[in-house]
N, C-alpha and C positions, 0 to 999 in steps of 0.2 A: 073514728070510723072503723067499725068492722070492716076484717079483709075478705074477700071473695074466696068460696070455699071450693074447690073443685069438687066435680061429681066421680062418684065414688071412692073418695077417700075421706075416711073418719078422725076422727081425732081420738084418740087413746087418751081418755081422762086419765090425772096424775094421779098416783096412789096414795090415799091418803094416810096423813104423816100420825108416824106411831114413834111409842117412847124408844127411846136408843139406849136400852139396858147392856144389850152384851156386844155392842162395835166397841162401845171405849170402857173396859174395862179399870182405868183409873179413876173415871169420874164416882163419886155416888150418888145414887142415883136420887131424885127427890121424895116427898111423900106422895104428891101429887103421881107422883111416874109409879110410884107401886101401889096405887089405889086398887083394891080388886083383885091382887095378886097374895097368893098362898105364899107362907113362910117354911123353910126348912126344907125342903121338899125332895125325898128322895122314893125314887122308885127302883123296883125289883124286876129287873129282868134276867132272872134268873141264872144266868152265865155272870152276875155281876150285878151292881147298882148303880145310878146314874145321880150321881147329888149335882142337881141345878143350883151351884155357887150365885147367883144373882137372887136369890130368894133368899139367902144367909145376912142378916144384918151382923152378926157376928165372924170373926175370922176362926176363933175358934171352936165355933160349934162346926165349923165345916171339918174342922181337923179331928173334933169328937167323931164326925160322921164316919170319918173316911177310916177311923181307927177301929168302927166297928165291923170290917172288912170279914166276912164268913170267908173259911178257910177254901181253897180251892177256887177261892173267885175272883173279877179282877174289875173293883170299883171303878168308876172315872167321874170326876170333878167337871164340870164344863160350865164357862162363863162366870168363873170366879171372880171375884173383882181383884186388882192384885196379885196374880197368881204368883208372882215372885216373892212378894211378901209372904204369901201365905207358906212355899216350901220354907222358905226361912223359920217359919215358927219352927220346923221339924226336919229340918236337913237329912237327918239320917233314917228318916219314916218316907220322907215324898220328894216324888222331882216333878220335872214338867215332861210333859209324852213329847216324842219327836215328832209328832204328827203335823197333819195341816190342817186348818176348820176351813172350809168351803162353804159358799151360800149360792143357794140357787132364789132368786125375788122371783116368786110363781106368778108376777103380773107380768112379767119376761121371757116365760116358758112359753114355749111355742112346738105343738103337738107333730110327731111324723107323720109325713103325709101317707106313708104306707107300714101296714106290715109289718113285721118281725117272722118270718117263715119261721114252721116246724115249733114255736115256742107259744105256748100260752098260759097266760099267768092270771093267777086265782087268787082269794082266800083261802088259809086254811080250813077244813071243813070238819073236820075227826082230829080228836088226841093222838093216836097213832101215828095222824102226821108230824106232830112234833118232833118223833124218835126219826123223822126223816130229816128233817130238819139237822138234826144234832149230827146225825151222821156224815152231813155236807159241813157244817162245821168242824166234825174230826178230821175230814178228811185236805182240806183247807190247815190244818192245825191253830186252830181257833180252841178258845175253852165253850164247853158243851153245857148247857142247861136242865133243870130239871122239868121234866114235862108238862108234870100239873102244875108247878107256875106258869107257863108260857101258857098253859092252855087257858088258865085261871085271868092272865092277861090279857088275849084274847077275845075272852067273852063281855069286856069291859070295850069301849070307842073309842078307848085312851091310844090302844096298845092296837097296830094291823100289821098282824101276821100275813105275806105272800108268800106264793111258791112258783115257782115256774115248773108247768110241764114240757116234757119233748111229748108233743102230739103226734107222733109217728107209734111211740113205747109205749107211752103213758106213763112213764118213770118219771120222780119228781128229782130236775135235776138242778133246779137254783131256790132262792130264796132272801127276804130283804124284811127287816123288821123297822115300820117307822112308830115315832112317838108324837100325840100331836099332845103340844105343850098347851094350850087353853084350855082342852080338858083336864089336863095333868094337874095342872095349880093357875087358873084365868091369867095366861100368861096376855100382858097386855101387847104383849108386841104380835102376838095374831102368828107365832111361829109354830115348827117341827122341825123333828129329825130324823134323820136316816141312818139305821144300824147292821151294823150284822151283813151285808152284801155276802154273796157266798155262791157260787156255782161248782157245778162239776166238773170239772175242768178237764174230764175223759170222755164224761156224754152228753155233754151239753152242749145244743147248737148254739153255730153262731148267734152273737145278739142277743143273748140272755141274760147277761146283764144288765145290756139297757133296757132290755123290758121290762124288768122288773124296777128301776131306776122311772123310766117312765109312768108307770101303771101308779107307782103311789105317788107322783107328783101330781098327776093329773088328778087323783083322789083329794089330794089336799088342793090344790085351785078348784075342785066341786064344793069344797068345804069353805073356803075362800080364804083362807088363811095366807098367811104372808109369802114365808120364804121355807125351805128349806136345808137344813145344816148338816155337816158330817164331817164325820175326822176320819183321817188317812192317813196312813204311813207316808215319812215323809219320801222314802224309796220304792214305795208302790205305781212305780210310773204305769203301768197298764190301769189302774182302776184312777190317777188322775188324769190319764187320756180322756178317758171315760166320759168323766165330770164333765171337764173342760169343754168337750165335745158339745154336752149337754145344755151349757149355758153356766155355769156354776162358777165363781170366783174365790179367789181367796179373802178371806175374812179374818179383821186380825181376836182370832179367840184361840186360847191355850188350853191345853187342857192338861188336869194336874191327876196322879196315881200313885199311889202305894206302895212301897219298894215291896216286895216278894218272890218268892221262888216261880210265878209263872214272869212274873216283868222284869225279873236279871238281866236278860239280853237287852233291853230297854235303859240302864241305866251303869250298867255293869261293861265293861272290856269284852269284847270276844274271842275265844279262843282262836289264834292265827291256823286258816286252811280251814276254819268250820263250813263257811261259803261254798267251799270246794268238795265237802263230803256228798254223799250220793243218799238217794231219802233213807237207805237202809244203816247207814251209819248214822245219817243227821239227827233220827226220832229217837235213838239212843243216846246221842250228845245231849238233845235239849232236856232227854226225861233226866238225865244227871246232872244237869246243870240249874233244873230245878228244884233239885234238893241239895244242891251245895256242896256238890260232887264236883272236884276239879278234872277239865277235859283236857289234853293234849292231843293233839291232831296230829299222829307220830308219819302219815302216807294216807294222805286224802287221798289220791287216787286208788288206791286199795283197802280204803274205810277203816284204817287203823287207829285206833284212839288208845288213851292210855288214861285210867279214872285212877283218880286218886282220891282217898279221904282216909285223914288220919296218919297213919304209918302203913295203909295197906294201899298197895298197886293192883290193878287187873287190868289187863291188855286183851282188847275186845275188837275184833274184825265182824261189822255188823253183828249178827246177832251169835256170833261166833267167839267164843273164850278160851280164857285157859283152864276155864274148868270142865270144856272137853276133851279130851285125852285122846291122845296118837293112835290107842288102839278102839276107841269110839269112830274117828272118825276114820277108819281106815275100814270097819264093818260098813260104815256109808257109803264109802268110796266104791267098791263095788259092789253090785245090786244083785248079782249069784249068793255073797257070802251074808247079804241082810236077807233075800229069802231063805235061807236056812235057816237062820237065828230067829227071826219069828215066825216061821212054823211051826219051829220046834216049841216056842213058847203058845202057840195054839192060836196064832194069827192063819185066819183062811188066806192061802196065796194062790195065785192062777197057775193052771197047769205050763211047764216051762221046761226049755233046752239051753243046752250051750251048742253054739254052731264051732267044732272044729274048724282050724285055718284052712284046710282043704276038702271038708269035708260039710256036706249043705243036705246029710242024709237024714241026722238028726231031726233039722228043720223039717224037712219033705214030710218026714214022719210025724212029725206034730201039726205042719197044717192037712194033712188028710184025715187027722182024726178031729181037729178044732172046724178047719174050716175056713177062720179067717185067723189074722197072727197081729202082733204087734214087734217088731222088731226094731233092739235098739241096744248102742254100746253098753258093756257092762260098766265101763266107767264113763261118767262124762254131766252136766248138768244143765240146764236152762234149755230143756227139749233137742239138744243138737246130737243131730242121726236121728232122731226118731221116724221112724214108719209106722202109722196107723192104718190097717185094716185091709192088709195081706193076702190077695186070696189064690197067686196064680204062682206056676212054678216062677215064671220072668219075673213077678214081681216082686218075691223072695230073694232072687238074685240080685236085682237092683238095691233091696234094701239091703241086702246084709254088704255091699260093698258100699254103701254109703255111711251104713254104721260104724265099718273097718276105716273110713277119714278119718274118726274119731276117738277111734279104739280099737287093737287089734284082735280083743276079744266082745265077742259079741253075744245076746242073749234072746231069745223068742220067745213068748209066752200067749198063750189063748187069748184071744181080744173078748174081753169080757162088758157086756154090756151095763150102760149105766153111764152117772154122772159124776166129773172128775171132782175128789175132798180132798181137800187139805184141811189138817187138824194140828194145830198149834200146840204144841207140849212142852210147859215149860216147869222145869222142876217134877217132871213126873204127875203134871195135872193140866187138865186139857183147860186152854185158855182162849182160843177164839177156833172157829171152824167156818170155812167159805169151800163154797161151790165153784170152781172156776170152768169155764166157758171159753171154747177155742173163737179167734177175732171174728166179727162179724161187722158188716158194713146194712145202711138202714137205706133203702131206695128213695132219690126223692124226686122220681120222674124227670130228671133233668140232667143228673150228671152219670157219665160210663160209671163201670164197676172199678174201672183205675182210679178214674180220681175221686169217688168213692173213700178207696184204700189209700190215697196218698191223704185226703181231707180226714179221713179217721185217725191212722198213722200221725199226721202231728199233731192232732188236741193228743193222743194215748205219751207221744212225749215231751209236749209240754208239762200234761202235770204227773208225770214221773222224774222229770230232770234224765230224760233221754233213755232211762232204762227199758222203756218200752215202747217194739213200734212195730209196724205190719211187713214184712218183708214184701217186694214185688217180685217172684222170681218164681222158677218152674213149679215148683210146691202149689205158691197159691194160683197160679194158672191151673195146675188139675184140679186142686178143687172146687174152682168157682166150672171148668168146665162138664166134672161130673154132676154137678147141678142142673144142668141144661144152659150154663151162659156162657160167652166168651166175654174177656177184660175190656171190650169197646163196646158190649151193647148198655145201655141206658136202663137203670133197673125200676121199677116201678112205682108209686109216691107207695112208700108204706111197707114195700117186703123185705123182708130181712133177708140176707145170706150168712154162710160161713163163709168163711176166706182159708181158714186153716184148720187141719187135720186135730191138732194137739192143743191143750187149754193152756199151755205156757204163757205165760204173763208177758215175758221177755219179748213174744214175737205177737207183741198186740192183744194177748186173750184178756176175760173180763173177770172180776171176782163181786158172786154175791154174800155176804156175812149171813149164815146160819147156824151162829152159835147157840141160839135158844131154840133150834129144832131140833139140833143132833140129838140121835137116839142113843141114853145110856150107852148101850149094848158096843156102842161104834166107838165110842168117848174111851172104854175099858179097854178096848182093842189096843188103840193108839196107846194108852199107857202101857200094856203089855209090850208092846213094842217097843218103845220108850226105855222101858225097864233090862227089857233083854239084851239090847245095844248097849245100854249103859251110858247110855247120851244124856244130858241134861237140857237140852235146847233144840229139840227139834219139829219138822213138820213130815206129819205121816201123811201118804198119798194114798187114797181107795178108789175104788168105783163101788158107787152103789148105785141102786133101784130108788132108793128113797131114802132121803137125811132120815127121815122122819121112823125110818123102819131098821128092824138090826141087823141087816145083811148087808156084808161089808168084804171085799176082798185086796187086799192088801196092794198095791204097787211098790211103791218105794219110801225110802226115809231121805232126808234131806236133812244135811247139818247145819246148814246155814237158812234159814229159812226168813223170806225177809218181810219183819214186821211191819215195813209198815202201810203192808198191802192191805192189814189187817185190821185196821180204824175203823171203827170207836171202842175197840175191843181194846182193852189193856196191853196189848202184849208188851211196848217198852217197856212201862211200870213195871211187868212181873219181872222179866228179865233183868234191870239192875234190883229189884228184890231178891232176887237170887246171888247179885253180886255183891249187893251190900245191903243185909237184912236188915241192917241198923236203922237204915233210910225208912224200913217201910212204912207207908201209911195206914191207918188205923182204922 
């Protein structure tokens, strides 16, 4: 007797049963179960290749594979059969990844009832996108791809590239690469996977990475394929939240890689206190540690490291050496005695005083002829004292006593219009160049200007590891009040504010990369500069009108400048190329 069915409820027919290639791994698999299924099968995705070990009837053609590993990339083996056997053929070539393989069965997945605000996720639509792509992969410190493969992938059904936008910016701030595996090689099991997750971790709204997490699983249940897989770190507990969240389970699959200089830390000891560096010291450690450069952590909290290779030492405080010299960085330290030095070397600097300890006549006299001022200690760094945009006797006073917290001598110079550059100099040749941009907060109809700034504030220190964050205090009150708002009114879906005066990273600002705009003219500058201090490692400060264009006025030089604001632009690499030329790459 059939049972009595209630109304409106269905019965979820069972899914129909497919070969079980990659849950057991020790079995092999029959003839029957690889009927239809491509052999050998590795694919290129550019950052690396993905050898599907289940397609290998051989153990050691997977090891041929994996040994054909192009330099700079970082293969991965998945669904090998025996993966223990197989590092055993070659111990000292491969191990197994710490990771996790998760499975999401897409006849399981059950779609959000709402929404994801502020985020909306696409295809990629232009190659150009790609370079956007890589850029959130540097910034992540993921290995980067080369365009025209990905783009080249892309254009094939195999390979779906997303992106997430912030629909407020229109900046592309996430990203997720899936593979579906029936196209790849008629995988019989009806599977994909999921690669590459990747967001901004400074501007990216909430829920971006499930969106993008959702958007291709939902694609692959349109397509009707099984399940979806992915490997994780096995200490990535925020992106196994994620999964978990999602419906996804652990799956017992291994996955197997290639000892080399980017997967060290993967198989290799790590230097004790490396955890504990701050990202300006850490992007240093890893670039030497991926060429076999020994790291010692001599004062994590002061980013002190100590490289070794060979019989030579250098002791490196972020991007700070011993091969700059007491009287380098002492021309840095105060900002009177670097505008003298590149003037003289024909760097344009803004018209400028020194405020006596009791005397503000100096000053009075420079803004009656300027107008407006910028005043700030002669020594001091990470924006602190600084006043932008000076225009009244009161407000001179206040600024130069705020200065004098910091430093009992102080400096004034014409506020010169334009947009704040930092140029990366290292070795005397210009290596990355960004735009930085004082904090600003995105309206989204719904929330004050504070919590706003407190909501921007912790993504800007999360993905700095605390070095950056938005202060709440009189500063950004005046500025959000010279705008026309106070900090409790509600700011509007879509408009942007400033929050602060000064582009300083430390107190929230934002950096765009426009090393392939800068204009010669600005590039020479900074080496001039560079050259005349005598420094080997530093970042030149301008205001210009336009990257694009060659007027450029000097602000200050900076000896310690920290790389790694500066991704996908080399700067670690060039800087242990400076320290050990031996290492470099070719």
């Amino acid at each position: 007797m059939v049972p009595p069915r209630l109304a409106g409820l269905r019965r979820r027919p069972l899914p129909a049963p497919t070969p079980d290639l990659t849950r057991r791994s020790w079995q092999k698999p029959s003839e029957h179960q690889l009927e239809g299924m491509d052999t050998d099968v590795v694919l290129d995705l550019a950052w690396g290749r993905l050898v599907f070990g289940q397609t290998f009837a051989e153990m050691r053609r997977i090891l041929d594979a994996l040994r054909a590993e192009g330099a700079g990339q970082r293969d991965i083996c998945i669904y090998a059969r025996d993966p223990h056997v197989l590092v055993g053929l070659a111990p000292d070539e491969l191990f197994i990844d710490p990771s996790y393989t998760y499975r999401l069965d897409l006849y399981r997945y059950r779609p959000r009832p709402e929404l994801i605000r502020g985020v909306f996720v696409r295809t990629v639509t232009a190659l150009e996108e790609m370079q956007a792509i890589n850029e959130i992969y540097a910034r992540n410190g993921m290995v980067t791809g080369d365009p025209g493969t990905m783009w080249a992938n892309h254009r094939t059904r195999c390979f779906t590239y997303l992106v997430a936008e912030d629909t407020r910016t229109r900046t592309i701030v996430g990203t997720v690469t899936g593979v579906d595996h029936v196209l790849a090689y008629g995988d019989p099991e009806g599977g994909t996977s999921l690669w590459c997750l990747a967001v901004d971790g400074q501007n990216a709204p909430p829920g971006t990475g499930e969106a993008l997490v959702r958007v291709l699983a939902e694609r692959y249940v349109g397509r009707g394929r099984s399940y979806v897989d992915l490997s994780v770190m096995h200490d990535n507990s925020g992106a196994i939240a994620l999964y978990r969240k999602l419906g996804f389970v652990r799956a017992p699959v291994l996955c197997v890689k290639r000892k080399n200089p980017i997967n060290t830390p993967l198989f290799a000891p790590r230097p004790a206190g490396l955890d504990r560096l701050n990202p300006y010291a850490r992007i240093v450690a890893d670039e030497a540690l991926r060429r076999g450069i020994r790291v010692e952590v001599t004062d994590a909290e002061f980013g002190e490291l100590r490289l070794s290779l060979g019989g030579r030492r250098v002791l490196t405080r972020e991007s700070l050496s011993e091969f700059t010299t007491a009287v380098a960085m002492s021309r840095c330290d105060d900002k009177r005695v670097t505008r003298r030095i590149v003037e003289a070397a024909g760097v344009h600097v803004p018209r400028g005083a020194t405020v006596p300890e009791d005397d503000l006549g100096p000053a009075h006299d420079l803004l009656a002829e300027c107008g407006e001022l910028v005043v700030k200690p002669a020594r001091g760094e990470q924006g602190k004292g600084i006043t932008v945009g000076v225009r009244t006797g009161d407000e001179l006073t206040r600024a130069v006593s705020a200065a004098r917290l910091f430093c009992p001598d102080v400096l004034v110079e014409e506020l010169v219009a334009g947009e704040d550059l930092r140029v990366v100099v290292i070795d005397h040749d210009v290596v990355a160049a960004a735009v930085r941009r004082p904090a600003e907060v995105v309206g989204d109809g719904r929330r004050t200007v504070t919590e706003l700034v407190r909501a921007t504030s912790r993504r800007r220190e999360r993905a700095t590891g605390g070095e950056s964050r938005i202060p709440l205090d009189d500063v950004t009150a005046d500025v959000v009040r010279a705008a026309g708002y106070t900090m409790d009114d509600v700011l509007p879906d879509g408009e942007r504010l400033r929050v602060r005066r000064t582009a300083n990273l430390h107190t929230g600002g934002t950096i765009e990369d426009v090393t392939e705009r800068l204009h010669p003219a600005i590039g020479q500058a900074a080496v001039r500069a560079s050259r005349a201090i005598g420094i080997p490692v530093t970042g030149i400060d301008f205001l210009v009108p336009d990257v694009e264009g060659p007027d450029a006025v000097f602000v200050e030089a900076n000896e310690r400048p920290g790389l790694a604001n500066h991704e996908p632009q080399p700067t670690a690499a060039r800087f242990v190329d400076l320290l050990f030329p031996e290492t470099r790459r070719r």
